[in-house]
C-alpha positions as CSV (number, residue, x, y, z in Angstrom):
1,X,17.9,-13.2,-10.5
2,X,19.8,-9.7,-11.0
3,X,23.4,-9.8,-12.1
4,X,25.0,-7.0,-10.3
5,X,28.4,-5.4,-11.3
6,X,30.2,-6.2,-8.3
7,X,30.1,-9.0,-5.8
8,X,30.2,-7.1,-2.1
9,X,30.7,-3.8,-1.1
10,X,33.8,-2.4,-1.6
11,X,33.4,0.0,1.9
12,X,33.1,-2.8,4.6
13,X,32.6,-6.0,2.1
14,X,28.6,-6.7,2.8
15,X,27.0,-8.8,-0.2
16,X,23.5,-7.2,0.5
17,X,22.2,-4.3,-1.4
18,X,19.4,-2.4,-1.3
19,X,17.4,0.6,-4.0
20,X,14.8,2.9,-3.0
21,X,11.3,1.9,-4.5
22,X,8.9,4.6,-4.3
23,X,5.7,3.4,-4.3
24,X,2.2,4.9,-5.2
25,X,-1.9,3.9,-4.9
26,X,-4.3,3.1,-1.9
27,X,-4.0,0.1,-0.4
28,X,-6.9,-1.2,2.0
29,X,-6.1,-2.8,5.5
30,X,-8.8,-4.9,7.2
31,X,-9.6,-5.2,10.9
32,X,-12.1,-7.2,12.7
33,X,-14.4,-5.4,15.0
34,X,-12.5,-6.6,18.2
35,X,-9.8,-4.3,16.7
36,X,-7.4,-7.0,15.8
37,X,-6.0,-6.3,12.6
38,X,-6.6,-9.4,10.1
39,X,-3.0,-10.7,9.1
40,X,-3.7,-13.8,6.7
41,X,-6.5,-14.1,3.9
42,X,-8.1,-10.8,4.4
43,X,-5.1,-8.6,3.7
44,X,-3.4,-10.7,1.4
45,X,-4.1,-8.1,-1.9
46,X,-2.8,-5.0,0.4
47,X,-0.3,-4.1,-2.0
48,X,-2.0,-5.4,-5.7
49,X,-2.8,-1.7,-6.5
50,X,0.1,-0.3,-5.6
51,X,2.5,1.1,-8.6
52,X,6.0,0.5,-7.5
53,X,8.9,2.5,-9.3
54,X,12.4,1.2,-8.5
55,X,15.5,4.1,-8.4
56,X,18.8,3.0,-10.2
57,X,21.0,3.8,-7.7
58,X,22.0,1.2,-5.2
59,X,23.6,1.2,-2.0
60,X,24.9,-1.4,1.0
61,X,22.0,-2.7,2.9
62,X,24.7,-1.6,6.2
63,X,27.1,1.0,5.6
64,X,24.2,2.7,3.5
65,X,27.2,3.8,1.3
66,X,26.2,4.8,-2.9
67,X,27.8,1.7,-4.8
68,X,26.6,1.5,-8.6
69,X,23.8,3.0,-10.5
70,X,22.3,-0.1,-12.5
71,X,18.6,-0.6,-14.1
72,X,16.4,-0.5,-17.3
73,X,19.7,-2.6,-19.0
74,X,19.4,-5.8,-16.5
C-alpha cells in the first residue's frame, strides 16, 4: 500500500489518483485461427516482458488536475 500526502483531491475532493507509466518491450497476443482472440491461459504472460517506468507526478483520476509529485522515497 502507498501512503500518499493527502487524502482526496483538493479541486473537486475525489480520493482516486492516477501517474502516467510509460511502458516499453514486445508483448505477443494470441488468436485462434477462427479469428477469436484467446482471452484466458494463452495470453496470460502478455505483459511479463514489458519494462514499466512509473512518472512521479500524480494527478486526480477525474478532474485530471496535477496534485503532488511523490516516488523513489515511498
Amino acid at each position: 500500500m502507498i501512503k500518499f500526502p493527502i487524502a482526496e483531491c483538493q479541486f473537486c475532493g475525489s480520493e482516486l489518483f492516477f501517474r502516467k507509466t510509460e511502458l516499453k518491450g514486445v508483448a505477443h497476443e494470441y488468436y485462434y485461427a477462427n479469428g477469436d482472440y484467446a482471452n484466458e491461459g494463452e495470453n496470460s504472460g502478455l505483459y511479463d516482458e514489458l519494462v514499466y517506468t512509473p512518472r512521479k507526478r500524480w494527478y486526480c483520476a477525474d478532474c485530471e488536475k496535477y496534485l503532488f509529485t511523490f516516488g523513489d522515497d515511498w
